[in-house]
PyMOL CGO cylinders between C-alpha atoms (Angstrom):
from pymol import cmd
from pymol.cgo import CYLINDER

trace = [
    CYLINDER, 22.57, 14.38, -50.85, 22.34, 10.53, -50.65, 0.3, 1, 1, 1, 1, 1, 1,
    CYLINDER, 22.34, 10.53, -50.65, 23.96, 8.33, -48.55, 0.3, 1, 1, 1, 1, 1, 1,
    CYLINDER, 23.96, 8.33, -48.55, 25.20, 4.75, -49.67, 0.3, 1, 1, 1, 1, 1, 1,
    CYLINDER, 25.20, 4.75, -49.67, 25.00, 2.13, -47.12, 0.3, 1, 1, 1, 1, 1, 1,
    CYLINDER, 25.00, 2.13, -47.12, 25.20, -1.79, -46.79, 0.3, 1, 1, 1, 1, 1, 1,
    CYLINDER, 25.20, -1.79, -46.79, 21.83, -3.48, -47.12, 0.3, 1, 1, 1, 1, 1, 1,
    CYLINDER, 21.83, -3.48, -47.12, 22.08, -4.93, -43.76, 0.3, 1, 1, 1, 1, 1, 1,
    CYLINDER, 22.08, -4.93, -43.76, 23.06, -1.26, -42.49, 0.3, 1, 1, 1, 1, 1, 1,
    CYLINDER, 23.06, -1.26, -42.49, 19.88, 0.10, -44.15, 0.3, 1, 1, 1, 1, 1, 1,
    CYLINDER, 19.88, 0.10, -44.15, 17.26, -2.64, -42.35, 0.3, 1, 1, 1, 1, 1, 1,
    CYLINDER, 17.26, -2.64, -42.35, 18.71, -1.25, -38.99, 0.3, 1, 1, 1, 1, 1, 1,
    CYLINDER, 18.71, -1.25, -38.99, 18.35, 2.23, -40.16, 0.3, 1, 1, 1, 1, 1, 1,
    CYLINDER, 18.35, 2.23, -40.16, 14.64, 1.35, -41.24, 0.3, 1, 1, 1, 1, 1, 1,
    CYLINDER, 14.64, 1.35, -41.24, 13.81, -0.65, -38.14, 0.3, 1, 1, 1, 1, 1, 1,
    CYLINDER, 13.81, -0.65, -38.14, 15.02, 1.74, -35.68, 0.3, 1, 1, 1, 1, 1, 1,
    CYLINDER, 15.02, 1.74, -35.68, 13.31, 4.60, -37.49, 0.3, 1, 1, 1, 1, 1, 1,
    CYLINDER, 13.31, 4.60, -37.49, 10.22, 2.31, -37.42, 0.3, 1, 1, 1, 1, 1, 1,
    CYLINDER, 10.22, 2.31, -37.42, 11.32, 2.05, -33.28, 0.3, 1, 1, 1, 1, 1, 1,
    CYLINDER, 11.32, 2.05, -33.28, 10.97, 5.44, -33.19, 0.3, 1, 1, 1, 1, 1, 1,
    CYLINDER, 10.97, 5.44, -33.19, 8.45, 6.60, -35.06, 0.3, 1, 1, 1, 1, 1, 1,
    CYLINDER, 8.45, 6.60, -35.06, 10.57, 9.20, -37.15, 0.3, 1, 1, 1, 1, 1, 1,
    CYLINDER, 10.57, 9.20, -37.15, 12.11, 9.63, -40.52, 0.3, 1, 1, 1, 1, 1, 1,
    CYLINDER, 12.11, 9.63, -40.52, 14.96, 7.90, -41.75, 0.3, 1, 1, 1, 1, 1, 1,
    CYLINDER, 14.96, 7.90, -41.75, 16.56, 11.21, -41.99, 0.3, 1, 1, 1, 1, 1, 1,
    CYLINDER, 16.56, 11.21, -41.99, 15.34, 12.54, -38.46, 0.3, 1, 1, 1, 1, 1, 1,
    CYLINDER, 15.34, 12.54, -38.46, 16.95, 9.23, -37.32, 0.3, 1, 1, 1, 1, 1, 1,
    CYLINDER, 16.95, 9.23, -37.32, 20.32, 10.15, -39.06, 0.3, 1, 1, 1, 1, 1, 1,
    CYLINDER, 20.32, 10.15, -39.06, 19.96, 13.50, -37.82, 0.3, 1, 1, 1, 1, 1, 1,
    CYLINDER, 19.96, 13.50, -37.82, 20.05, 12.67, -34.15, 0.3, 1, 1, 1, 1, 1, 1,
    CYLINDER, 20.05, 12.67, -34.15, 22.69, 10.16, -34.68, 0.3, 1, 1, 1, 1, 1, 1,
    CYLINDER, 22.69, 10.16, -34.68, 24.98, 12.84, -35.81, 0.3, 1, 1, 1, 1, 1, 1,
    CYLINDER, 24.98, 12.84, -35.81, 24.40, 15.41, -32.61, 0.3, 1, 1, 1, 1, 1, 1,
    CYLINDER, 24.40, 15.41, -32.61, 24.86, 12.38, -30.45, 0.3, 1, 1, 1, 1, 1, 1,
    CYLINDER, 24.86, 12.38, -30.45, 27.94, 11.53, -32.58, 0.3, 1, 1, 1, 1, 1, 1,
    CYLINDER, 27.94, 11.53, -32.58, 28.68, 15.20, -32.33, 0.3, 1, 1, 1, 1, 1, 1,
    CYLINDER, 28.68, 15.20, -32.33, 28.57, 15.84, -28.59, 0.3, 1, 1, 1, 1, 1, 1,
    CYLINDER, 28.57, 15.84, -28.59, 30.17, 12.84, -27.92, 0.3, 1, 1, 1, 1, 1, 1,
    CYLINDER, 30.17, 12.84, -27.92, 33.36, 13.73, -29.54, 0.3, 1, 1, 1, 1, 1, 1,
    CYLINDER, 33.36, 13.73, -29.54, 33.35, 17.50, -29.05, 0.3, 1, 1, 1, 1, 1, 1,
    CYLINDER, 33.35, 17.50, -29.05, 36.69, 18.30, -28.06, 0.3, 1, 1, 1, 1, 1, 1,
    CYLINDER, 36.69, 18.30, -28.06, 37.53, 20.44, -24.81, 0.3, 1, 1, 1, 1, 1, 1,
    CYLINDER, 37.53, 20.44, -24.81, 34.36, 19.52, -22.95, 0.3, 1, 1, 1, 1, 1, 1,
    CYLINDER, 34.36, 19.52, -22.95, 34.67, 19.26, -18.98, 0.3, 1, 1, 1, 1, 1, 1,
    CYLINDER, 34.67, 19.26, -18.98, 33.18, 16.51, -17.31, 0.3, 1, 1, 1, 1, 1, 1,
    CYLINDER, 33.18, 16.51, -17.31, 30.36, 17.64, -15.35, 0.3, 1, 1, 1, 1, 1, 1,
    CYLINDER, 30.36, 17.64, -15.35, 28.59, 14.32, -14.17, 0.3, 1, 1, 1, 1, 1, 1,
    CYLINDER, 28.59, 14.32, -14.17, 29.69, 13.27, -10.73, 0.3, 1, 1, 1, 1, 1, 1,
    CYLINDER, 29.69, 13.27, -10.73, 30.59, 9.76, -9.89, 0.3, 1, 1, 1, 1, 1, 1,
    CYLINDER, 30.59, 9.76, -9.89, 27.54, 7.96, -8.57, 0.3, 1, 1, 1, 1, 1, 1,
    CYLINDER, 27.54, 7.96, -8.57, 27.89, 7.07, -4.92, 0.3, 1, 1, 1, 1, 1, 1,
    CYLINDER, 27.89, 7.07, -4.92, 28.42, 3.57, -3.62, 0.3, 1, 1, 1, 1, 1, 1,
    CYLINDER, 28.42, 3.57, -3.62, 26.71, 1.89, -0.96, 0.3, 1, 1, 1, 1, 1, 1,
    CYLINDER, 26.71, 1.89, -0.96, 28.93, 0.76, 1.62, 0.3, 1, 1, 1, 1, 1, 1,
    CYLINDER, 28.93, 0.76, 1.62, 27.89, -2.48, 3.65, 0.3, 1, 1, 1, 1, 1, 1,
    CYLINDER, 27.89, -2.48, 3.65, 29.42, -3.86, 7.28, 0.3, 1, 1, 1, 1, 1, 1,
    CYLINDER, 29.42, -3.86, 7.28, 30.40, -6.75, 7.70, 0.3, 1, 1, 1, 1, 1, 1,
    CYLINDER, 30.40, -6.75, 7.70, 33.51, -8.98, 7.96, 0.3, 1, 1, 1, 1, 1, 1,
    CYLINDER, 33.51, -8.98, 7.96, 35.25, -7.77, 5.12, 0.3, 1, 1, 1, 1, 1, 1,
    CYLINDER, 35.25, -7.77, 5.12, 37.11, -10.08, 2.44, 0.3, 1, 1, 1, 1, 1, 1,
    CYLINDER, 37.11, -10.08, 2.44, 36.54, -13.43, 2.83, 0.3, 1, 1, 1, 1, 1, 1,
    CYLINDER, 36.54, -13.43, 2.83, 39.65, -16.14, 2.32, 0.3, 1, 1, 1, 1, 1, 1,
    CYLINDER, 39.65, -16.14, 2.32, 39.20, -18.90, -0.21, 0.3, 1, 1, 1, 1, 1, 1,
    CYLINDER, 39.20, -18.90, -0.21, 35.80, -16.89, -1.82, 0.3, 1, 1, 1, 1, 1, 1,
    CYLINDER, 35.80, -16.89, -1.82, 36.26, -17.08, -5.73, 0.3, 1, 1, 1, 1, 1, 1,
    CYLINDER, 36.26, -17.08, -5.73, 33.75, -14.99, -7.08, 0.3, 1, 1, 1, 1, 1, 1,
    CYLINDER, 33.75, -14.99, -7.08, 33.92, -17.00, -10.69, 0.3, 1, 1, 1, 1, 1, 1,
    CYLINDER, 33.92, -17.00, -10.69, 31.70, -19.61, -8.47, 0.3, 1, 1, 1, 1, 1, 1,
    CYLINDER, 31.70, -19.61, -8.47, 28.80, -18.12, -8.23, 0.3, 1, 1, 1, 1, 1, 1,
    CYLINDER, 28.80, -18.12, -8.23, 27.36, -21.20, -6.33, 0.3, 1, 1, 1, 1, 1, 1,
    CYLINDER, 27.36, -21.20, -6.33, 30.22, -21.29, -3.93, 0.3, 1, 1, 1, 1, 1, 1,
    CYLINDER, 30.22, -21.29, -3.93, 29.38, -17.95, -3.30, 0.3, 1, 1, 1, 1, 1, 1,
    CYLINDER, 29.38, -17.95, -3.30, 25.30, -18.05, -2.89, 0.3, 1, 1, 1, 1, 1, 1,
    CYLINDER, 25.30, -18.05, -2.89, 26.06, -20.33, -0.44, 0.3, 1, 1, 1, 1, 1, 1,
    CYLINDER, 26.06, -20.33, -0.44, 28.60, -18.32, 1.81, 0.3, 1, 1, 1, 1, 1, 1,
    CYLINDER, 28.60, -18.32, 1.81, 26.39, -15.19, 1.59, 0.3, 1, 1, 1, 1, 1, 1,
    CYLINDER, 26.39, -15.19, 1.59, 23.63, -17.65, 2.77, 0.3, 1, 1, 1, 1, 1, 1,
    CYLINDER, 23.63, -17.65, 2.77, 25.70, -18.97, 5.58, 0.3, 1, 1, 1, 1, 1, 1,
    CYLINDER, 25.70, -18.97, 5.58, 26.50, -15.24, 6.43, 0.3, 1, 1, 1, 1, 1, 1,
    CYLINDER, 26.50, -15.24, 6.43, 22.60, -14.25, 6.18, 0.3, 1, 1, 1, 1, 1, 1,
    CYLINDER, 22.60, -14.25, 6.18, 21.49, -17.15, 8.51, 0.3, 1, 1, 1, 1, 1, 1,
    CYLINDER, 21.49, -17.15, 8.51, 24.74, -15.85, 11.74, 0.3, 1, 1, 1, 1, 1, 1,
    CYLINDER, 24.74, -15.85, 11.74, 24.10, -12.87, 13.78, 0.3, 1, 1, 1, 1, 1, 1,
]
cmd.load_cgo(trace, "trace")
């Protein structure tokens, strides 16, 4: 069996086999189980949701925009710095 692919497609395939020291084939192998369990249909869930640390403090903050980051290093300074 061959397989045809785009010349830029087969440089990745050659430098990640390179990567990881394995075939070309070994490397299409593997992609194909991960494909594989990845889509297998009917498959429960069975990782749980990682748990999130919680902090105290004062809660949400008026006027913080967190798209100013800046703004916002200097608030959770001003926070750090008050008992």
């Amino acid at each position: 069996m061959q397989v045809y692919l785009a010349p830029s497609d087969q440089e990745r395939l050659e430098r990640l086999a390179r990567r990881l020291d394995a075939s070309k084939s070994e490397v299409l192998r593997r992609g194909l189980s991960a494909l594989e369990a990845l889509t297998r249909p009917g498959q429960p869930e069975t990782r749980r949701p990682p748990a999130l640390p919680t902090f105290r403090g004062r809660g949400l903050q008026p006027g913080v925009c967190l798209d100013e980051s800046a703004a916002l290093l200097d608030l959770m300074d001003d926070t750090r710095d008050t008992p």
